[in-house]
C-alpha positions in Angstrom: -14.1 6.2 -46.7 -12.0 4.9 -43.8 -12.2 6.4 -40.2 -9.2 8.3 -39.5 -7.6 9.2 -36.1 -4.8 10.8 -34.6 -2.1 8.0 -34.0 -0.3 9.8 -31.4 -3.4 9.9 -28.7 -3.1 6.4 -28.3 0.4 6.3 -27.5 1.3 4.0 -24.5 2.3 5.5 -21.1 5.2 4.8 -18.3 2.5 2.7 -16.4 1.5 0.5 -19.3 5.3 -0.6 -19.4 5.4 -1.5 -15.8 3.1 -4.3 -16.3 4.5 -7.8 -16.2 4.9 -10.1 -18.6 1.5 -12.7 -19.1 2.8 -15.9 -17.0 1.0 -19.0 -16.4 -1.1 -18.6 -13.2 0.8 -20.3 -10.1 -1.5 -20.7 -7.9 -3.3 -19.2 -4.7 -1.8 -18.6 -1.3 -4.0 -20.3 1.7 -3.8 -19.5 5.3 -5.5 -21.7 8.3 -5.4 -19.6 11.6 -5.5 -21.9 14.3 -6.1 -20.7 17.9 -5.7 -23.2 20.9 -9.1 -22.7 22.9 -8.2 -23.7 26.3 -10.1 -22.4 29.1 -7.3 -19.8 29.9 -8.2 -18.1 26.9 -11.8 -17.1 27.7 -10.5 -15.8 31.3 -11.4 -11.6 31.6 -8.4 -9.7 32.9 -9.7 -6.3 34.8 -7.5 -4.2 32.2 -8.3 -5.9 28.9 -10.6 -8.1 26.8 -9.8 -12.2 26.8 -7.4 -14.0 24.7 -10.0 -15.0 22.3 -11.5 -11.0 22.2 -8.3 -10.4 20.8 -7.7 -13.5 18.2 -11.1 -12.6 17.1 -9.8 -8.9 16.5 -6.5 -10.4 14.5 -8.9 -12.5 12.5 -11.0 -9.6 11.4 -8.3 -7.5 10.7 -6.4 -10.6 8.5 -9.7 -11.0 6.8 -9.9 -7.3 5.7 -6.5 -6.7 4.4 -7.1 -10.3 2.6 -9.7 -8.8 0.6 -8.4 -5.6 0.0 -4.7 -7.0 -0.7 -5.8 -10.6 -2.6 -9.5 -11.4 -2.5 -8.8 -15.2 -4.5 -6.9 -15.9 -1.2 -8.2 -18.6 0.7 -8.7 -18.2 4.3 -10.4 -20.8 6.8 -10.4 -20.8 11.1 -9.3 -24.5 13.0 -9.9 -24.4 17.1 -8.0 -27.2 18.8 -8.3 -27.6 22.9 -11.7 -28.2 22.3 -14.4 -30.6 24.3 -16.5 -31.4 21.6 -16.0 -31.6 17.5 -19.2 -30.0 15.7 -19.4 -29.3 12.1 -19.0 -25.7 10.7 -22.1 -23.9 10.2 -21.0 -23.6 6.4 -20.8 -27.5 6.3 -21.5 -27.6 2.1 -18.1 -26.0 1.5 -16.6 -29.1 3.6 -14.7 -31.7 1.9 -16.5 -34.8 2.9 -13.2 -36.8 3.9 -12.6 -34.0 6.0 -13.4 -35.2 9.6 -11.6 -32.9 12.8 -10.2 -35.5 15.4 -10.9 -35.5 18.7 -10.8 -32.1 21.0 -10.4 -30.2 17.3 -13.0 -28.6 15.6 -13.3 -26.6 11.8 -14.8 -23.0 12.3 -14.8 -22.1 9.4 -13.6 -23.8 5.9 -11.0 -23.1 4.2 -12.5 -20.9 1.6 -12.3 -17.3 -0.3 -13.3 -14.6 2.1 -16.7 -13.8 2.0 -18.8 -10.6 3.7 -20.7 -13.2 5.8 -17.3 -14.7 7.2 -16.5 -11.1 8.5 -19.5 -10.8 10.1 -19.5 -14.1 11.7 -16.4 -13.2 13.3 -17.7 -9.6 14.3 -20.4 -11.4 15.4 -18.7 -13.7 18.0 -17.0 -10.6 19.7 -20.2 -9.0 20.1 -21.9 -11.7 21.6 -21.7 -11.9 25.7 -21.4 -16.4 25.6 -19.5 -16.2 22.1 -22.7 -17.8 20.5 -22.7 -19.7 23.2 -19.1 -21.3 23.3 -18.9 -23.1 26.3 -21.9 -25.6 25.3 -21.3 -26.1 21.9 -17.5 -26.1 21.7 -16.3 -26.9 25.1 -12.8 -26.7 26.7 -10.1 -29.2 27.2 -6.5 -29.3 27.3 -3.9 -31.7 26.1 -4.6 -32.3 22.1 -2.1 -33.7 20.4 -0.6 -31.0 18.3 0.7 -33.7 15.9 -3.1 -34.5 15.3 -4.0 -30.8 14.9 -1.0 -30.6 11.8 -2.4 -33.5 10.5 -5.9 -31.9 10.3 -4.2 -28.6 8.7 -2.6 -30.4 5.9 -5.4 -32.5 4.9 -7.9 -29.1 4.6 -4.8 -27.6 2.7 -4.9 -31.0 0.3 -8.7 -30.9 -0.2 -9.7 -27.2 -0.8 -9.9 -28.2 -4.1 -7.4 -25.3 -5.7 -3.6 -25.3 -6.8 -1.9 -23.5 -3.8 0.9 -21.7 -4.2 1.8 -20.9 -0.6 0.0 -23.0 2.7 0.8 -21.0 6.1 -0.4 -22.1 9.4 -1.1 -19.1 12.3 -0.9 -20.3 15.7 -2.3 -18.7 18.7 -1.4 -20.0 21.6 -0.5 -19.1 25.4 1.2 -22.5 26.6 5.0 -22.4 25.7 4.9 -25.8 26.7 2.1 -28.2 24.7 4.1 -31.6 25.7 6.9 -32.3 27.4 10.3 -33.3 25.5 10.3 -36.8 26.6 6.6 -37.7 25.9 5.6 -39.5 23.0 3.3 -36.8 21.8 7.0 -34.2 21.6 8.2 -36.9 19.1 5.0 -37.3 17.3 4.9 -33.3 16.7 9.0 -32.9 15.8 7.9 -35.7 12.9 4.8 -34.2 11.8 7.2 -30.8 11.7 9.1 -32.6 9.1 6.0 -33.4 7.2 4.7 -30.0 6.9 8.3 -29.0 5.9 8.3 -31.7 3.4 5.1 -30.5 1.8 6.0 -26.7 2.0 3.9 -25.8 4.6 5.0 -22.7 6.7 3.9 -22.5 10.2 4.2 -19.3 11.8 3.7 -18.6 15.7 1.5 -15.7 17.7 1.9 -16.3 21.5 -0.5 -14.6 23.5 1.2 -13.6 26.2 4.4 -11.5 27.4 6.2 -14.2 28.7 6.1 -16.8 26.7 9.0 -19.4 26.6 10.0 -20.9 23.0 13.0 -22.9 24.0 10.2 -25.5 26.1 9.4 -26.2 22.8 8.2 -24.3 19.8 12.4 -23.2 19.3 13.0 -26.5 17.9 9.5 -27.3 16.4 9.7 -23.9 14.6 13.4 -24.7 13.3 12.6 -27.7 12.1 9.0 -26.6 9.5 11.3 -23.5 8.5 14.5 -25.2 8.1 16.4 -22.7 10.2 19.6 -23.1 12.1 18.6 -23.0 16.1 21.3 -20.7 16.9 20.0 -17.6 14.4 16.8 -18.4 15.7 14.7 -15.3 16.6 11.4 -16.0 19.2 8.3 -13.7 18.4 6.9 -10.8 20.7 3.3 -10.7 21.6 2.9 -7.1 21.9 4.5 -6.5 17.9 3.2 -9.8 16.5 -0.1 -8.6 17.4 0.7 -5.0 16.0 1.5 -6.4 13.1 -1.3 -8.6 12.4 -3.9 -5.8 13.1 -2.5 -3.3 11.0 -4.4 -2.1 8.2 -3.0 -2.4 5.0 -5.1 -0.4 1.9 -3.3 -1.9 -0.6 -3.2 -4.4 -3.7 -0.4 -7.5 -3.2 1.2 -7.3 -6.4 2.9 -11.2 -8.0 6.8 -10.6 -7.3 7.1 -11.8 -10.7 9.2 -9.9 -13.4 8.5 -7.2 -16.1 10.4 -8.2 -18.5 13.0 -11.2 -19.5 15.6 -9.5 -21.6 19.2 -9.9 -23.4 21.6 -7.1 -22.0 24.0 -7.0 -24.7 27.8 -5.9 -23.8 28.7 -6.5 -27.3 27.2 -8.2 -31.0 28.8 -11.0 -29.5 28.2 -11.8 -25.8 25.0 -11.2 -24.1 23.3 -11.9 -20.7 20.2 -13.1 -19.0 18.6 -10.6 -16.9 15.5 -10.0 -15.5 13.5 -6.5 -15.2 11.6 -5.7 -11.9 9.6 -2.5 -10.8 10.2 -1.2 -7.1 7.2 0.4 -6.8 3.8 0.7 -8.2 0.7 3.1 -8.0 -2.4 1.0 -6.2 -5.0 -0.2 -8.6 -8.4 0.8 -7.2 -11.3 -2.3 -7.9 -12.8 -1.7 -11.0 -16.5 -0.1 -11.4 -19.2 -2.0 -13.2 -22.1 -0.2 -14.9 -25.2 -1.6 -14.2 -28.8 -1.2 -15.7 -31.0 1.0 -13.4 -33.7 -1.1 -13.4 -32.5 -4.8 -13.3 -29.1 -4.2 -11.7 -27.6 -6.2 -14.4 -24.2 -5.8 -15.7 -24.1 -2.8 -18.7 -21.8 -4.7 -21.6 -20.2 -1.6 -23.8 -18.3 -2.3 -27.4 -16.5 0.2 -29.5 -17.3 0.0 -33.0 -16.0 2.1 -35.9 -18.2 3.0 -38.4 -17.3 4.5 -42.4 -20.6 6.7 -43.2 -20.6 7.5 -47.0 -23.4 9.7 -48.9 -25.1 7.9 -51.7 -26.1 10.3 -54.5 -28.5 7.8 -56.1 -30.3 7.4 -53.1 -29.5 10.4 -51.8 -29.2 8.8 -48.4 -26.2 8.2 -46.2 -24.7 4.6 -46.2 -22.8 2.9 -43.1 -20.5 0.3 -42.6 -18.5 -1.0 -39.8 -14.7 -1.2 -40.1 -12.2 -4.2 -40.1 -9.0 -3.3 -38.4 -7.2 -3.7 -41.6 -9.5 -0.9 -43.2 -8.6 1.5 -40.6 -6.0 4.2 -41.0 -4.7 6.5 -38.9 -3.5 10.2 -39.0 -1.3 12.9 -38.0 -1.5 16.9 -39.0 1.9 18.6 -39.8 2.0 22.6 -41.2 -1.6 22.3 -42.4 -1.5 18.7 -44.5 -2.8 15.5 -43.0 -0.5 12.1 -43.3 -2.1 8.9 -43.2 -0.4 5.6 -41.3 -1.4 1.8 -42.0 -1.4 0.5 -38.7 1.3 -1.8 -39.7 3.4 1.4 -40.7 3.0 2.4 -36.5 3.7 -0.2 -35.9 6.8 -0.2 -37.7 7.8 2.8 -36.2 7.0 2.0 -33.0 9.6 -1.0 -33.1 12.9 0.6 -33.9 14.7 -2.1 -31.8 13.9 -5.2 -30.4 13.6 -5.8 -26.8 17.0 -5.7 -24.6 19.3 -3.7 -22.9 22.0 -2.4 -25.3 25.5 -0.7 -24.0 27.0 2.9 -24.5 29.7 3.1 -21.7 30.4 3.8 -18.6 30.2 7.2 -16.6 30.7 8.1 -13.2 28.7 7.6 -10.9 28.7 11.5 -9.8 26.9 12.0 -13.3 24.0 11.1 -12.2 21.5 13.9 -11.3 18.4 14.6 -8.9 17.1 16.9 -12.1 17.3 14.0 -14.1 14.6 11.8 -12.7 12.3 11.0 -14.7 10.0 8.6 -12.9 10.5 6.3 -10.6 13.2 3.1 -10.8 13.5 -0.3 -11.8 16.0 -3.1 -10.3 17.6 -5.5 -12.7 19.1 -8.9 -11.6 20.9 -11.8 -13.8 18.6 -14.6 -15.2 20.0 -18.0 -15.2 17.5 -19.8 -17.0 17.9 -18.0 -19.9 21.2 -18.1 -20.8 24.0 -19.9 -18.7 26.7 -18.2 -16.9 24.7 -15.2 -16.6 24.9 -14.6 -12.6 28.7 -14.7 -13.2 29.1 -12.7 -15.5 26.9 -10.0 -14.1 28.8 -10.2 -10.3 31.7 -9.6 -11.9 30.1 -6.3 -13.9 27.9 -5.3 -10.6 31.4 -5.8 -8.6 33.3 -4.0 -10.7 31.6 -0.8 -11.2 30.4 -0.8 -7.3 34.2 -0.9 -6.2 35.1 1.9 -8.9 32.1 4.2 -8.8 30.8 3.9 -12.3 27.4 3.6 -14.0 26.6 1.8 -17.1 24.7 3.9 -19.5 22.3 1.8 -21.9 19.6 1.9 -24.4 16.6 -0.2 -22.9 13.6 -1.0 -24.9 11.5 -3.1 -22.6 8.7 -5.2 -25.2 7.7 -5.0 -28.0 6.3 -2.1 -29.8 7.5 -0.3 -26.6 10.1 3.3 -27.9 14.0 2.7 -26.5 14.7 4.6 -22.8 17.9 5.7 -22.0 18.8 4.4 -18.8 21.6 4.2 -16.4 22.2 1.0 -14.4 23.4 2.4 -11.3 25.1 -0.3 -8.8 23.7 -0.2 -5.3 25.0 -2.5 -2.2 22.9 -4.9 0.2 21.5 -3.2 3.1 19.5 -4.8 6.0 17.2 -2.7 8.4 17.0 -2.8 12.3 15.6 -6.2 12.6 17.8 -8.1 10.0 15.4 -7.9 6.9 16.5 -6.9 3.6 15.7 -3.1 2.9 18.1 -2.8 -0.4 19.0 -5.8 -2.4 22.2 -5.9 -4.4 21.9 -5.5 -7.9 21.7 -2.2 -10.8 19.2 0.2 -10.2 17.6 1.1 -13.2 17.7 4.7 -13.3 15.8 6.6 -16.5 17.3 9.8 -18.2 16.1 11.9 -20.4 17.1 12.7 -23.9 17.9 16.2 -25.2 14.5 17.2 -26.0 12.9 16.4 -22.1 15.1 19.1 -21.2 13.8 22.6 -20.6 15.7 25.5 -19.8 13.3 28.1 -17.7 14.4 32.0 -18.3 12.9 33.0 -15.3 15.2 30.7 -13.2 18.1 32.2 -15.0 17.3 35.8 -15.1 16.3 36.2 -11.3 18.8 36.7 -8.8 18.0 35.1 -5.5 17.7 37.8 -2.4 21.0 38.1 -0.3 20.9 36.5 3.1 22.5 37.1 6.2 24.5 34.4 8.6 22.2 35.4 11.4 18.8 34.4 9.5 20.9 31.1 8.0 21.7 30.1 11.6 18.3 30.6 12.3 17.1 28.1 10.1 19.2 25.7 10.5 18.1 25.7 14.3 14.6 25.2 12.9 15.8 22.3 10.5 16.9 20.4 13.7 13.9 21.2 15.9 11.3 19.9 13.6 13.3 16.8 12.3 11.8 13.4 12.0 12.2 9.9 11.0 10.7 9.7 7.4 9.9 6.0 6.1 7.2 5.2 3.5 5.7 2.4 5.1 4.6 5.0 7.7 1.9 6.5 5.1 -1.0 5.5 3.6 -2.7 6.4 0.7 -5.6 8.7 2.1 -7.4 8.3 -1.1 -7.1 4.6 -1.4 -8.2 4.5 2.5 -11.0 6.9 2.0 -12.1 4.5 -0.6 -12.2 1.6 1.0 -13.3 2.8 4.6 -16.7 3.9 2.5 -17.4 0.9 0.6 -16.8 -1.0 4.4 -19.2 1.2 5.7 -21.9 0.4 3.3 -21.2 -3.0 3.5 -21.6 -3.4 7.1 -23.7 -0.5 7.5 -21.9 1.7 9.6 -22.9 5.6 10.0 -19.6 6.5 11.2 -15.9 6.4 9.4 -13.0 6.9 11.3 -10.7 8.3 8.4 -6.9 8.8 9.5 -5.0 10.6 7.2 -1.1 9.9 7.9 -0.1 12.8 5.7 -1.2 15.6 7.5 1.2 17.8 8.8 1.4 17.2 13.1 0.6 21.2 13.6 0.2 21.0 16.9 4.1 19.6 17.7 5.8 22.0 15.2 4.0 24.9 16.8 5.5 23.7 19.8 8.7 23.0 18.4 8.8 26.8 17.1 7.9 28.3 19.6 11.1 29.6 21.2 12.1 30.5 17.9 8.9 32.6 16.5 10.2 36.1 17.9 13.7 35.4 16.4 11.9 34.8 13.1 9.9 37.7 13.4 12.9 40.2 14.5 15.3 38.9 11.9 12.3 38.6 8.4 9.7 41.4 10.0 5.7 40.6 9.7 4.6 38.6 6.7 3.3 40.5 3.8 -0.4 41.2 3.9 -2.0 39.7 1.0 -3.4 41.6 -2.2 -7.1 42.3 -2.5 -8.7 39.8 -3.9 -10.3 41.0 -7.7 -13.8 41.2 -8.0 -16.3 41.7 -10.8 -16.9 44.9 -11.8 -20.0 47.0 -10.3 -22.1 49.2 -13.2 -22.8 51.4 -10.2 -18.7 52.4 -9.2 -19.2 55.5 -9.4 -21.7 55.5 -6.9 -20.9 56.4 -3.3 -21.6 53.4 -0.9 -23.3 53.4 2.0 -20.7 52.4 4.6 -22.1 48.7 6.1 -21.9 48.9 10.5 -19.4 46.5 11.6 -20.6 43.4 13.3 -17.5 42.2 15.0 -15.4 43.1 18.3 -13.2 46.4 18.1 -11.3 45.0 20.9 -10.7 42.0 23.1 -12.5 43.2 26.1 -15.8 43.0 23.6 -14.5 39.8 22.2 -14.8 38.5 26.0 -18.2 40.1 26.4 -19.6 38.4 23.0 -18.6 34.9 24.3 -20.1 35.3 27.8 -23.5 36.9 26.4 -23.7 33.8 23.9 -23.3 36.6 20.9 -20.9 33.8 18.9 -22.4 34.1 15.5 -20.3 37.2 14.3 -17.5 35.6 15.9 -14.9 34.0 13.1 -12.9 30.6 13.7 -9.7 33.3 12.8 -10.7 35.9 15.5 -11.1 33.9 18.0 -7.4 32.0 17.0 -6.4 34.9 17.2 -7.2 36.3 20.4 -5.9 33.0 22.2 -2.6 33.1 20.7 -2.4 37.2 22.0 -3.0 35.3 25.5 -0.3 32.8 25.1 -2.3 29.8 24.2 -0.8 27.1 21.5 -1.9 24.0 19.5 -4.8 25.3 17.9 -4.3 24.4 14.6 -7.0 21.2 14.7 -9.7 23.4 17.2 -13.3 23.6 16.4 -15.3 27.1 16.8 -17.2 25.2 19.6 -13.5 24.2 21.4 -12.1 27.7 20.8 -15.2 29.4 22.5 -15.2 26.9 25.6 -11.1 27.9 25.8 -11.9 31.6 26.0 -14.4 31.0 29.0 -12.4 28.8 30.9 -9.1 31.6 30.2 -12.1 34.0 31.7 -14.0 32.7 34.0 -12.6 34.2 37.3 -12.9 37.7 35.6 
């Protein structure tokens, strides 16, 4: 007898399609920070920490996001400006070619990230001499940044991995490391070449507000990034540094595509296209089960199992199942149908992967009811068949400049049921500082087929409450007071923050989290943004319904009469006052004392504790 299942629970989902395609692995991404540690560096200004305080806090920020966004990253510190050349404290994860030149010196390797790397850096800061810095590192001024390069690209060449992308941070406060007609200027402006040569981006933090780039690092720059000198654009300090220390709680996903599909215009001409998702749920890390006792790693396997009863032995007999002996089942109207799982399969597959095409629609047609999830982007594939990009300009053109929409049937992989989608045509659009925010291509928009829709009777039989001009103009005044600039990149996940501000806590052993939760409503500047307009509210919509008793379980003894229970709480304010000043808080609710506050004209008490609330009413008080 054959284990039998319903087919249907194991159905795929819209996530499982959003995966990409299995590609060969390209490599890891490698960055060097290197920090010039000249003795302006270490000097204290009366407002704020050093220079070096604050690389040390870019660094441990970098490092955090690093393993949170791509833990196989490899990461590594270089200090140039240096008196003396020691060897790194990890100095068995040091290629032995790997020598630092004079006034350089290796910090740290260039290696995955590692707990002990965080807390070398944390470390450092805490320390009053910077584990003691000035004897065992030293400071000078002068290097040859040409040297320092050369030492970056050969710990890029021997960290023993296939890199994908090399990037090179420099910190640095001097605008001006050699002057343009010194040998050491040319010596850099060649080396420049090199890096660019090898792929080797070098990107530049100065340290201070008024940092020059046209002394030098305008054309340095322009020549690693192959940029034209007059769209060159210098960095800030202040929103370099912003940017660096930002926390990001999220996984870096491969910009590589979904799927690699035909879109068929007709049975006879095709295109090469290329599927890509726009957005994607984080991944949290995934949990291991371990073995109380040892800590070792819990290994699980699914087996199925046919049991059969012997009437010889009168005994039951098992046997585990082959996937070719299993079947599985459905229930229809009372009678149980069996599937091979090549027959699923078979059903599964009604077309084979691509993008087929019903028409065109306008562009109007398309519906905020009818989104389904969230889009895709398709863009033309070259490689895959010739003439694509052409072709699909002229179709993206086309529909942009008429309005239109392609409607098609998409079936993304194998096994994978056709979507209907509509490729909607959406133009380039760059943000404030010049970046892309909206490629050019078709949006994949999805659209569901007769049976997602569902017609709600209680939408269509209630007839919406009739509303005066006065209480329409009243909200549209509210509209514009409590307006804001909405972006996406201005919230983090609070559970994926939550998350990893815990397991960083046990890890370093902190007692305290400091959890910010972006999506929390500012209470404090809507009520005063509403202010002016609560009375308006309240003369034009009246008081707010008071809620319905709340249902409780029954009592056997209802019938009873009840002894009526003494109040414990103030009848009026002037006892409220009197209960604070006498210490006689505990009867006193976080809502009565809101209350009472709000009667004496007080706002923004939305985030207040019972302890803040009680302290506001003596202070209102206290002359009384």
């Amino acid at each position: 007898m054959s284990e039998y299942t319903d087919w249907r629970a194991n159905n795929s989902g819209d996530e499982d399609e959003d995966q990409p395609d299995d590609a060969p692995f390209s490599g890891r991404s490698a960055l060097l920070l290197l920090l010039d540690c000249a003795s302006y560096m270490f000097e204290n200004d009366a407002a704020s920490e050093s220079k070096f305080v604050e690389f040390l806090d870019i660094a441990e920020a970098i490092m955090r996001n690093k393993v949170i966004a791509s833990e196989n990253d490899l990461i590594g510190v270089v200090f140039y400006n240096t008196k003396n050349s020691p060897a790194p404290e990890a100095e068995e994860d040091l290629h032995s070619s790997l020598v630092a030149p004079r006034q350089c010196a290796i910090f740290l390797p260039l290696t995955t990230i590692t707990v002990e790397m965080i807390r070398m850096i944390r470390d450092m800061r805490a320390s009053e001499d910077h584990f003691q810095f000035e004897t065992k590192y030293g400071h000078s001024e002068g290097t040859s940044l040409a040297n320092v390069l050369w030492l970056c690209s050969r710990i890029f060449s021997h960290c023993g991995y296939k890199l994908e992308h090399s990037t090179i941070v420099l910190f640095t406060g001097n605008d001006q490391p050699h002057r343009s007609n010194s040998n050491e200027y040319q010596q850099a402006l060649v080396k420049a070449r090199d890096l660019m040569q090898k792929d080797i981006a070098v990107a530049l933090v100065p340290m201070v507000d008024d940092f020059d780039c046209n002394k030098f690092y305008k054309e340095f720059l322009c020549t690693v990034l192959e940029e034209d000198m007059e769209e060159f654009v210098a960095p800030v300090y202040q929103q370099s540094k912003e940017q660096l220390l930002r926390r990001i709680f999220s996984r870096d996903f491969k910009k590589r595509a979904l799927a690699h599909l035909k879109w068929h215009i007709s049975e006879d001409l095709a295109l090469g296209v290329n599927l890509y998702s726009l957005s994607r749920k984080p991944r949290f890390p995934k949990k291991v089960k371990l073995l109380k006792s040892t800590n070792e790693i819990v290994v699980s396997k699914r087996v199925y199992v046919s049991t059969t009863f012997q009437e010889e032995n009168e005994g039951e007999e098992s046997k585990p199942l082959l996937p070719g002996e299993q079947r599985r089942s459905i229930t229809i109207g009372g009678e149980t149908v069996y599937f091979k799982p090549e027959e699923i399969n078979a059903m599964k597959q009604m077309l084979p992967p691509g993008i087929r095409l019903l028409g065109f629609k306008p562009a109007a047609k398309i519906l905020i009811t009818n989104h389904l999830r969230s889009s895709l982007f398709l863009y033309p594939n070259e490689s895959r068949i010739n003439g694509s990009t052409t072709l699909f300009r002229a179709l993206y053109e086309k529909c942009l400049e008429r309005g239109q929409v392609a409607y098609c049937i998409l079936t993304m992989r194998r096994k994978c049921p056709p979507r209907l989608v509509a490729l909607v045509p959406q133009e380039l659009v760059r943000d404030a500082d010049g970046e892309i925010f909206r490629p050019s291509g078709f949006r994949v928009e999805f659209i569901p087929y007769a049976a997602d829709i569902r017609n709600l009777p209680m939408l269509e039989e209630t007839t919406p409450p009739e509303v005066t001009k006065d209480q329409t103009n009243l909200f549209k005044s509210v509209i514009k007071k409590i307006k804001f600039k909405f972006s996406p990149a201005h919230f983090e996940n609070p559970a994926s923050m939550n998350l990893f501000l815990n397991v960083e806590s046990l890890l370093f052993e902190k007692e305290e989290v400091d959890l910010t939760d972006s999506t929390r409503p500012d209470c404090d500047r809507i009520d005063s943004k509403m202010e002016a307009l609560l009375n308006d509210m309240q003369h034009l919509f009246g008081e707010d319904p008071t809620e319905a008793p709340k249902r409780t379980r029954k009592d056997p003894n209802e019938n009873e009469p009840r002894a009526k229970t003494a109040r414990s709480g103030p009848e009026n304010d002037d006892e409220l006052v009197e209960m604070v000043k006498s210490g006689q808080v505990a009867s006193l609710t976080v809502a009565l004392l809101k209350e009472y506050l709000q009667r004496q004209g007080v706002s923004g008490l939305s985030k207040k504790t019972k302890a803040d609330l009680i302290d506001q009413v003596l202070r209102i008080n206290q002359n009384s």
